[in-house]
C-alpha positions as CSV (number, residue, x, y, z in Angstrom):
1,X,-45.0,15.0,68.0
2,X,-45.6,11.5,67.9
3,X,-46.7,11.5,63.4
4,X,-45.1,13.4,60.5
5,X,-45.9,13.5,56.5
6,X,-43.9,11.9,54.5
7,X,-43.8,10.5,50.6
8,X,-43.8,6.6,50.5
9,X,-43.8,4.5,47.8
10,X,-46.1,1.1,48.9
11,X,-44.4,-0.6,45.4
12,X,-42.9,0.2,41.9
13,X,-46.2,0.6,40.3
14,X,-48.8,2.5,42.2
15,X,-48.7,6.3,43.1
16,X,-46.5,8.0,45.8
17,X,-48.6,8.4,48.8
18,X,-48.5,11.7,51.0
19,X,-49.3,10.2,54.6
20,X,-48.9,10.5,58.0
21,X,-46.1,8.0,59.9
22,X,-44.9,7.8,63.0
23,X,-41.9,9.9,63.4
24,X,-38.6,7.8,64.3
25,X,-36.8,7.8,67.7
26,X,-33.0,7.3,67.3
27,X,-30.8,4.4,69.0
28,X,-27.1,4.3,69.6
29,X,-25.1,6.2,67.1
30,X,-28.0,7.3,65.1
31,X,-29.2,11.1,64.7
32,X,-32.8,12.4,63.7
33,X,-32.5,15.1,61.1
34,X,-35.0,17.8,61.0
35,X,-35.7,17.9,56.8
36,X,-36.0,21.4,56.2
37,X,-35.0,21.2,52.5
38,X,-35.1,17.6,50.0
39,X,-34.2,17.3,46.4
40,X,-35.8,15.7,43.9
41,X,-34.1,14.4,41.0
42,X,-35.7,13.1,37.6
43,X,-34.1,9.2,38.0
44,X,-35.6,8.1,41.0
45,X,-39.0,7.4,39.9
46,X,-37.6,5.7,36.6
47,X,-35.2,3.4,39.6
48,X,-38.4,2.8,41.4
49,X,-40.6,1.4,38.3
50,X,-37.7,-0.9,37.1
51,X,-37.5,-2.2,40.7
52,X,-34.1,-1.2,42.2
53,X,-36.1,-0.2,45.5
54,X,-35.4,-3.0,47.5
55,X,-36.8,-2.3,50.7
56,X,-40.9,-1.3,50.4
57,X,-42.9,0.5,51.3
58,X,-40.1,3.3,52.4
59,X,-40.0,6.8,52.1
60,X,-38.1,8.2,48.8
61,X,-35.7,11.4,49.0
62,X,-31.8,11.0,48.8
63,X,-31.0,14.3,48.9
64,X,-31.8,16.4,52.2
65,X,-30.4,18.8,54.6
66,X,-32.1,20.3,58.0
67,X,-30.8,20.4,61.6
68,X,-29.7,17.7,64.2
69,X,-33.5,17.3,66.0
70,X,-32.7,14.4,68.7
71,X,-29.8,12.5,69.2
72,X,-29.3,9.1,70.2
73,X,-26.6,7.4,72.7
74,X,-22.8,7.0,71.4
75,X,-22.7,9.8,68.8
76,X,-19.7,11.9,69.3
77,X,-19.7,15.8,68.0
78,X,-23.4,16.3,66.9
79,X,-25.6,18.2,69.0
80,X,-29.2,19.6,68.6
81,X,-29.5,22.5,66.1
82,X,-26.5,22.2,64.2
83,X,-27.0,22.8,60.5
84,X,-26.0,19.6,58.3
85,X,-26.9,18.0,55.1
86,X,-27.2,14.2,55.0
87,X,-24.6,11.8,52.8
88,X,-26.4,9.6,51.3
89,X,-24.4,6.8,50.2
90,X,-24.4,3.4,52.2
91,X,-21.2,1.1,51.8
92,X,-19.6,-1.2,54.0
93,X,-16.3,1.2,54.7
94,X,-13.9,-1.9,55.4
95,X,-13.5,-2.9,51.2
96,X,-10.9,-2.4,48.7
97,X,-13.4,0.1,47.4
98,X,-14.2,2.0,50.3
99,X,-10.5,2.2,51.4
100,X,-9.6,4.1,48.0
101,X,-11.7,6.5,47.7
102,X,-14.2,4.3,45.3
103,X,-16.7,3.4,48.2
104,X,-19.2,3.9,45.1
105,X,-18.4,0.8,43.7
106,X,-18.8,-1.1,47.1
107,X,-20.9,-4.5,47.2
108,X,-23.2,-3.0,49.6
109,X,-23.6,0.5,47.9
110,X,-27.1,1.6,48.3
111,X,-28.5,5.1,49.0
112,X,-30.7,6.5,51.4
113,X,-34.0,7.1,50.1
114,X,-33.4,5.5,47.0
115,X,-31.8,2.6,44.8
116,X,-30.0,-0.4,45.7
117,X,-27.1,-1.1,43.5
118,X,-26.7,-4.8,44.9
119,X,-28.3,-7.8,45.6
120,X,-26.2,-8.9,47.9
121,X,-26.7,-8.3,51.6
122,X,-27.5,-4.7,52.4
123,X,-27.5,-4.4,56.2
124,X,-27.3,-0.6,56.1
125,X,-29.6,0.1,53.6
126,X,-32.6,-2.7,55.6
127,X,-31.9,-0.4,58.6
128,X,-31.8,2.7,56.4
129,X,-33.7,3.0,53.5
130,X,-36.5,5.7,54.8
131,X,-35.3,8.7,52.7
132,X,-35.7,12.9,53.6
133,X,-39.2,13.8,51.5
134,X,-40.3,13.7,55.5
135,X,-40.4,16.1,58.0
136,X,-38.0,14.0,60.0
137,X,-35.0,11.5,58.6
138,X,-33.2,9.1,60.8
139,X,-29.4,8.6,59.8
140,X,-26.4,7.1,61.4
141,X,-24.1,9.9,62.8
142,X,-21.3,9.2,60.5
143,X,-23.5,10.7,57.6
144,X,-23.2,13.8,58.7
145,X,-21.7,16.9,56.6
146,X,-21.9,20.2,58.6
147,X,-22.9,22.9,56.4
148,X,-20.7,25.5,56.3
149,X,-22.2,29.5,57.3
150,X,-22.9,30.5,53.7
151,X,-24.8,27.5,52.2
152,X,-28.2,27.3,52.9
153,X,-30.0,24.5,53.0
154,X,-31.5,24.3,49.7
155,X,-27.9,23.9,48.3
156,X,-27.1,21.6,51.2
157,X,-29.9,19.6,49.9
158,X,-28.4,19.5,46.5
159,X,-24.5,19.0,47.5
160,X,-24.9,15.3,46.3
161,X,-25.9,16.3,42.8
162,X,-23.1,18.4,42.7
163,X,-20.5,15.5,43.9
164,X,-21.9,13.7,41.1
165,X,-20.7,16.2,38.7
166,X,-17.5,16.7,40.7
167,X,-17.1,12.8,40.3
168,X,-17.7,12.8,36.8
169,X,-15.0,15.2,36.2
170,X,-12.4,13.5,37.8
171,X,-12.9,10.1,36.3
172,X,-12.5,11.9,33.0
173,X,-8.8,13.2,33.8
174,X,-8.9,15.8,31.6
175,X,-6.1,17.8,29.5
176,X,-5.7,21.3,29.9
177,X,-8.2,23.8,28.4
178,X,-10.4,21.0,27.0
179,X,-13.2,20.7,24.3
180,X,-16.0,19.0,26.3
181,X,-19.1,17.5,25.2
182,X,-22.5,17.4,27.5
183,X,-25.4,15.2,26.6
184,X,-28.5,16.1,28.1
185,X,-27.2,19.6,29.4
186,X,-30.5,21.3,30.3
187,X,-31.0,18.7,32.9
188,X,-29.8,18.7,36.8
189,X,-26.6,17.2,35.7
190,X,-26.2,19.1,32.7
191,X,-26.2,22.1,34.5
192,X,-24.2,21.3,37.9
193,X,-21.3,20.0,35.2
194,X,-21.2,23.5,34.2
195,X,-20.9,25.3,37.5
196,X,-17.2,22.9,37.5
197,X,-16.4,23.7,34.5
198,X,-13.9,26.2,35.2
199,X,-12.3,24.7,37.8
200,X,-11.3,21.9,35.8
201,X,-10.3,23.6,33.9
202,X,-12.2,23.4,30.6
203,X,-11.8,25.4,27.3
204,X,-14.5,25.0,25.8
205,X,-18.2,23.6,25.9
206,X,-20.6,21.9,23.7
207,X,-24.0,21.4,25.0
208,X,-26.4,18.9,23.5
209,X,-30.1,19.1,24.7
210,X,-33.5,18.6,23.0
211,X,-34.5,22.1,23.1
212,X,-32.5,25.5,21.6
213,X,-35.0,27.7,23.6
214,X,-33.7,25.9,27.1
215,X,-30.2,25.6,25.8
216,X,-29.6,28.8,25.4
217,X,-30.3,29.7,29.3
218,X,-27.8,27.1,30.2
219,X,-24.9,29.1,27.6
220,X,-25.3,31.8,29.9
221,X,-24.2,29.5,32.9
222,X,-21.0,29.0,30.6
223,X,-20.5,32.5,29.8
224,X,-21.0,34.0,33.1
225,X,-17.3,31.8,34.2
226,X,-16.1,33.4,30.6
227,X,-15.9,29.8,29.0
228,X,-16.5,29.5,24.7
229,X,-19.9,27.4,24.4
230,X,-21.9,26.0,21.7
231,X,-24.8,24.3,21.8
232,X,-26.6,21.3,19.6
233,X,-30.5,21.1,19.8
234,X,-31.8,17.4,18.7
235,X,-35.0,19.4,17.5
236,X,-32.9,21.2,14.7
237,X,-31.3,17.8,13.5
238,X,-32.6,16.4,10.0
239,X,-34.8,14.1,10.1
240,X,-33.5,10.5,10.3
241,X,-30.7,12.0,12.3
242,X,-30.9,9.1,14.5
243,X,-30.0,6.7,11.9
244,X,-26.9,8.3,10.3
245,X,-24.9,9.5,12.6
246,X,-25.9,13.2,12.5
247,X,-25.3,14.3,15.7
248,X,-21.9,12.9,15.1
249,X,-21.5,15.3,12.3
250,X,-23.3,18.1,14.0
251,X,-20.3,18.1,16.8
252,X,-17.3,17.5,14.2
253,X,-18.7,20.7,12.4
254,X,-18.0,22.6,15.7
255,X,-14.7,20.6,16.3
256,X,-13.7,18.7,13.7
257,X,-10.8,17.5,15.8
258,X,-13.3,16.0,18.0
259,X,-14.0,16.2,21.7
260,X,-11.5,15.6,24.7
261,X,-14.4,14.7,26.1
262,X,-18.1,13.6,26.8
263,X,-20.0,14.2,30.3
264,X,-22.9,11.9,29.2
265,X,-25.8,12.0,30.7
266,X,-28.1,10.4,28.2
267,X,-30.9,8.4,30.0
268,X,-32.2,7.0,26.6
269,X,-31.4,6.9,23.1
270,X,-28.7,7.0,20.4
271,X,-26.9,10.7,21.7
272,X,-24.4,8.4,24.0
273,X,-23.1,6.7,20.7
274,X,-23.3,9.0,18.7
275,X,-21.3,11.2,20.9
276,X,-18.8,8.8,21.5
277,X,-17.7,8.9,17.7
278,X,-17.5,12.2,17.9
279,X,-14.0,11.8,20.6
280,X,-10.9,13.2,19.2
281,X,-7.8,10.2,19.3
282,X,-7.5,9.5,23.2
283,X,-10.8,10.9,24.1
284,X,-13.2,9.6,26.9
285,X,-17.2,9.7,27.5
286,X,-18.1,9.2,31.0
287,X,-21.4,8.0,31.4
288,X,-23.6,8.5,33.9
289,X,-27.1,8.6,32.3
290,X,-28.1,4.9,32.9
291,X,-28.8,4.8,28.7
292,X,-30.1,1.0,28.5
293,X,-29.6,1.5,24.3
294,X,-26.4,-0.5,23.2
295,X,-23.8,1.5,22.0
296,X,-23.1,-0.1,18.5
297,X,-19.0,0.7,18.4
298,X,-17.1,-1.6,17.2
299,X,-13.9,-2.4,19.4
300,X,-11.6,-1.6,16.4
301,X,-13.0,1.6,16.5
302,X,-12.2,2.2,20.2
303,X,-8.8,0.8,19.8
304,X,-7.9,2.6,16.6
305,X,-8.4,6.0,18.7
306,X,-7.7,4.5,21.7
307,X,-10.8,5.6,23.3
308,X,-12.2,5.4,26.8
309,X,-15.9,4.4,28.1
310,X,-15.6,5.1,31.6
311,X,-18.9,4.7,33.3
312,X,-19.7,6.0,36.8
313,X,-22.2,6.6,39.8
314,X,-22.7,8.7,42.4
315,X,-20.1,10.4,44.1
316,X,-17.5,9.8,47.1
317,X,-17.0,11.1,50.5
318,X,-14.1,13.1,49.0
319,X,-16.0,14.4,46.3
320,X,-19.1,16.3,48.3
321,X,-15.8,17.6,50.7
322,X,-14.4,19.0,47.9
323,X,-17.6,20.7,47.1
324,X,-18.5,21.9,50.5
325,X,-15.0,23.9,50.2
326,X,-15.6,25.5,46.9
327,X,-19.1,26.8,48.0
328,X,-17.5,27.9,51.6
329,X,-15.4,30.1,49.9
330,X,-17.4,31.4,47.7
331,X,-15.2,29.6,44.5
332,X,-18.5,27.9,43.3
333,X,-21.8,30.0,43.5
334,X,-25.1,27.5,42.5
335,X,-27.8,29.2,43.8
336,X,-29.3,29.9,40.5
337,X,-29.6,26.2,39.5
338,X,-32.6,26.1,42.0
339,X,-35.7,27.0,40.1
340,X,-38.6,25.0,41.8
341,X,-39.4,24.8,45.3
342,X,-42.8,22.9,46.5
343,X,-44.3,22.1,49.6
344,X,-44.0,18.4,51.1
345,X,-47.7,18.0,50.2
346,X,-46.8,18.8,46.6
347,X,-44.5,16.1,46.2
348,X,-46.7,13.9,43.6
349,X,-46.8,17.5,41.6
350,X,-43.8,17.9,41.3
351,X,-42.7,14.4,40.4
352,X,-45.6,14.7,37.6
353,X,-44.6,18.5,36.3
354,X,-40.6,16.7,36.3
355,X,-41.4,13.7,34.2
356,X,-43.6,16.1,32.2
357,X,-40.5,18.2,31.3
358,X,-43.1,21.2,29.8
359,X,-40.6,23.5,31.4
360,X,-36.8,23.4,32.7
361,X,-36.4,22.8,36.3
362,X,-32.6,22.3,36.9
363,X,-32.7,21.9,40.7
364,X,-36.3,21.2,42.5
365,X,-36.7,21.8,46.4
366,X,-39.5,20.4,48.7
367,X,-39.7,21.9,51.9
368,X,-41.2,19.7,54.6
């Protein structure tokens, strides 16, 4: 088979195209990937529009999984037919960063299929940057995870999502049996973060989301691991809320303590700050909603309560390990967060029906 379909983007304005392209051939060290299952998550198309694509045309997709296809010289250990899902992350390897278990904080971090966080040189990411919503991705060996027995390749697909919230957790070194916040819970992140919960952990949840009706579906992820949950919806605020403080309230009246913690995964808005005042003394929000709103906290108020912004990306090697081994053994079970699938011809649709948010889709699938 000499052509394939595949989405590409042509620039950040006009409409994915669903085409035929010719399908790649590997070179040394470099393995073809057969896509049988690609993620889609809600940010890339925002990334795309405010330009952090820095290679078009390319084909979008970060997240993917499938089997070894063809294999090219010099790559030790893969063969044809093995099961794997595809790290996306391209860094150097040789930095401070990279050498600490931080590679997403390298200079030349960029991710298959997606955004560029630099604008430095990105030698990886020129060679690279054609993503999995394809029939066939080429990768360099090295970003290879085999997929362990029991994880199908839907989940494999979504393993980097999961990292993220994995990575999240970590960064927010959290105290026994803590109180934790989550902005924007009814969304991918939202609900992965709650899957972890428990094994970090947590005593107790507070979910903020826009709607009670999709809220309540994610309490049930929390109750299912036997975890107290509460839940804020923005649509039962007072008017004005926005304005004074009354989300702020809203989460003192459940803990007037305040939070340990806030998993914040605000893209937009006035949640992140208002969440932020909501911290108990020594509390921490961890952002990873790429809010472009200014949080208007004064540094008195951080240092008074000795607060922490922390804010983070992605995940790291050691992250989607960690994951890989919880699902293996059956420690973390996420198959219910999948609740779309579409065909690779029904990528626009799904895009459109995702920015549309008329219904909850935690976890969306395309199957080339």
């Amino acid at each position: 088979m000499s052509t394939m379909l595949a989405a590409r983007a042509y620039d950040a304005e006009s409409a994915l195209v669903v085409e035929e392209v010719p399908v790649p051939e590997p070179t040394s060290g470099e393995v073809i990937v057969k896509v049988e299952s690609a993620g889609l998550a809600p940010g890339m198309m925002s990334l795309l529009t405010m330009g952090a694509f820095k290679q078009l045309p390319t084909i979008l997709g970060h997240e993917m999984a499938g089997t070894v296809s063809d294999v090219g010289p010099d790559v030790p250990g893969f063969t044809g037919g093995e099961r794997v899902r595809v790290h996306p992350q391209l860094t150097c390897g040789r930095c401070v960063y990279c050498r600490s278990d931080r590679e997403n904080m390298c200079a030349q971090y960029a991710v298959i299929g997606h955004a560029a966080f630099s604008d430095g040189p990105l030698p990886l990411y020129e060679r690279y940057h054609d993503g999995g919503l394809a029939e066939y991705v080429r990768v360099p060996f090295w970003l290879l995870d085999r997929l362990p027995a029991n994880v199908s390749f839907d989940i494999g697909a979504k393993v980097h999502d999961l990292g993220n919230a994995v990575r999240i957790l970590k960064e927010c070194h959290l105290p026994q049996a803590a109180t934790v916040v989550i902005t924007a819970a009814t969304g991918t992140m939202g609900t992965a973060s709650v899957k972890f919960a428990k094994r970090f952990g947590i005593g107790r949840l507070i979910l903020v989301g826009r709607s009670a009706e999709r809220l309540r579906d994610v309490e049930k992820l929390a109750e299912a691991d036997g975890i107290p949950v509460d839940s804020i919806a923005i649509e039962n605020l007072p008017e004005g809320w926005e304005a004074d403080s009354g989300l702020t309230r809203a989460i003192r009246c459940l803990v007037p303590q305040g939070a340990d913690a806030v998993l914040d995964y605000a893209p937009a808005g006035p949640i992140t700050a208002h969440a932020m005042a909501s911290l108990a003394t020594g509390g921490v929000l961890a952002h990873m909603g790429g809010n472009t709103v200014p949080v208007p906290i004064p540094p008195i108020a951080i240092m008074g309560n000795c607060w922490r912004f922390v804010g983070t990306k992605g995940n790291t090697r050691n992250d989607v390990v960690d994951v890989l081994k919880l699902l293996e053994i059956g420690a973390v079970n996420v198959d219910d967060l999948i609740t779309h699938h579409f065909t690779l011809a029904e990528t626009v649709t799904a895009i459109q029906e995702m920015q549309r948010r008329t219904k909850p889709m935690w976890m969306t699938i395309v199957h080339p």
